[in-house]
C-alpha positions, -999 to +999 in steps of 0.1 A: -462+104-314-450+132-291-470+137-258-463+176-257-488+202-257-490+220-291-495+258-284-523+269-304-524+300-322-534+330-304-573+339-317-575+373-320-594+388-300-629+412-317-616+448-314-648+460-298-643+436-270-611+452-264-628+490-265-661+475-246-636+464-219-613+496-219-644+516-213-657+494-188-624+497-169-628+538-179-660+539-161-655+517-130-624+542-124-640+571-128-667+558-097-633+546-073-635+510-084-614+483-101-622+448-113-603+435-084-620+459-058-654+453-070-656+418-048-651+442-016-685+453-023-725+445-020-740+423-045-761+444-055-741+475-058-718+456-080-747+449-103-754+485-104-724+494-113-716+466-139-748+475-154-739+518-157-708+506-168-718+483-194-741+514-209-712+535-206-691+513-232-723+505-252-730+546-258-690+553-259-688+525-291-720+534-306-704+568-305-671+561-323-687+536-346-712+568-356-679+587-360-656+568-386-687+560-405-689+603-407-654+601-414-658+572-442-685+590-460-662+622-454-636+609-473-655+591-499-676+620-509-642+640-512-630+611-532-655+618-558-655+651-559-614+655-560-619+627-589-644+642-612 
């Protein structure tokens, strides 16, 4: 029996936790801030700012989600009109 540590397989990770984080990092720029700077400040205006943040990707995916389901029934109304 080999004592060497099997690598597991990369898990994906959910797509919207990729965008939810890339507009999280969007937001904290746009306002001066970092992840890394963030511990530089008051507990409480981190907070703040985690919390405007957090709406910030929850309204920017909400968004996008509301635009490819447009664009889905786009394309499948066009479907059936190009097919009948």
């Amino acid at each position: 029996m080999s004592t060497e540590p099997v690598e597991a397989p990369l898990v994906e990770e959910d797509p919207h936790a990729l965008m939810e984080r890339t507009f999280i990092l969007e937001y904290l720029k746009s306002h001066g801030h970092t992840l890394e700077t963030l511990h530089q400040l008051p507990e409480e205006q981190v907070r703040k700012l985690m919390t405007e943040a957090s709406t910030y990707a929850s309204v920017r995916l909400t968004e996008l989600e509301a635009r490819a389901r447009f664009v889905t029934e786009v394309h499948g109304t066009v479907s059936t009109a190009q097919s009948g």
